[in-house]
C-alpha distance (Angstrom), angle and dihedral (degrees) to the residues before:
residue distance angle dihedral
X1 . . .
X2 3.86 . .
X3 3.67 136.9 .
X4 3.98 103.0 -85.1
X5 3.48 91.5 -162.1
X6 4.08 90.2 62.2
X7 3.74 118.1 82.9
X8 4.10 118.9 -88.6
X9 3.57 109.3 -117.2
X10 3.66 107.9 -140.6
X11 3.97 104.0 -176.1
X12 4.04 116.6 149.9
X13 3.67 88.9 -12.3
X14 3.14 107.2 74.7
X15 2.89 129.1 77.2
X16 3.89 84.7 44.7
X17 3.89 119.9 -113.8
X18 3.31 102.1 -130.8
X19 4.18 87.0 57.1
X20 3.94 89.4 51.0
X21 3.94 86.6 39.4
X22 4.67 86.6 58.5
X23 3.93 82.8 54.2
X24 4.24 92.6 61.3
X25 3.40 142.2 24.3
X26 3.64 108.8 -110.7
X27 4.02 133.2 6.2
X28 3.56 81.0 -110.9
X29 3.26 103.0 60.7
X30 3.82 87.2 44.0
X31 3.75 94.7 61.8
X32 3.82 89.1 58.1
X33 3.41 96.5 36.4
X34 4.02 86.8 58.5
X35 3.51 94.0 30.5
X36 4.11 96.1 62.6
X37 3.88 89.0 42.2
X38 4.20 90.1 51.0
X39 4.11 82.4 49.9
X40 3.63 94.8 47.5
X41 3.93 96.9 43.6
X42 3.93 86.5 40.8
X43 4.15 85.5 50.4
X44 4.15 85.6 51.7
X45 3.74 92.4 56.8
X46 3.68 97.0 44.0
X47 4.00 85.5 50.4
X48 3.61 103.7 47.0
X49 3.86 90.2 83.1
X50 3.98 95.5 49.4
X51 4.04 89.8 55.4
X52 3.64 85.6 -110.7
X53 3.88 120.7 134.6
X54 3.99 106.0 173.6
X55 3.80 94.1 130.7
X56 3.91 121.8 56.7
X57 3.79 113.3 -126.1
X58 3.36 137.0 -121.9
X59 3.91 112.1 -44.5
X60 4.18 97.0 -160.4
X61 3.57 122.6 55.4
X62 3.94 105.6 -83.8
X63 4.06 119.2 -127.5
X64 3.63 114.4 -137.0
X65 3.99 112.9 -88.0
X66 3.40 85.8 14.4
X67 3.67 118.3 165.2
X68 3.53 124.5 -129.1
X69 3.69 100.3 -117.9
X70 3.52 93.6 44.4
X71 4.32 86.8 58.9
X72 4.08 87.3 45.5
X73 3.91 88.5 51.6
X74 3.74 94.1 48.9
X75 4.22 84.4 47.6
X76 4.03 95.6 57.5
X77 3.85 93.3 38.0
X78 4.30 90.4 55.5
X79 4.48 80.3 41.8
X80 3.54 86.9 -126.9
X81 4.04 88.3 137.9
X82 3.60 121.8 78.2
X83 3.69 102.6 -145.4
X84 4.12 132.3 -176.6
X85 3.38 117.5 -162.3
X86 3.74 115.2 -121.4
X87 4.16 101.7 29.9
């Protein structure tokens, strides 16, 4: 068993796969469902110091050091991603 006094480290488990996996229709299209968001949030980050805001940011609260994919995960689990299969 673990400390419970030290922090729980979440990473691709939460939020739970089979949640994200009720938002799509296949675990394949969820990878690149999540993986263009990750991309386009990771693009927003890498543009905020050029002045250039093409990509919207992250739409959840960020943690700090938190990845990418783990923010675009968060995003389709609280459906705040419109999302069409096949683009």
């Amino acid at each position: 068993m673990g400390d419970p006094t030290s922090p729980q480290l979440e990473g691709i488990t939460n939020p739970p796969i089979d949640d994200l996996l009720e938002k799509v229709s296949s675990k394949y299209a969820l990878v690149i469902y999540a993986a263009k968001r990750a991309r386009q949030i990771n693009d927003y980050y890498a543009q905020l110091g050029e002045g250039l805001l093409e990509y919207v940011g992250p739409l959840v609260e960020p943690g700090p050091r938190e990845k990418p994919l783990s923010i675009a995960l968060r995003e389709i689990h609280a459906g705040l991603l419109e999302h069409t299969e096949g683009e």
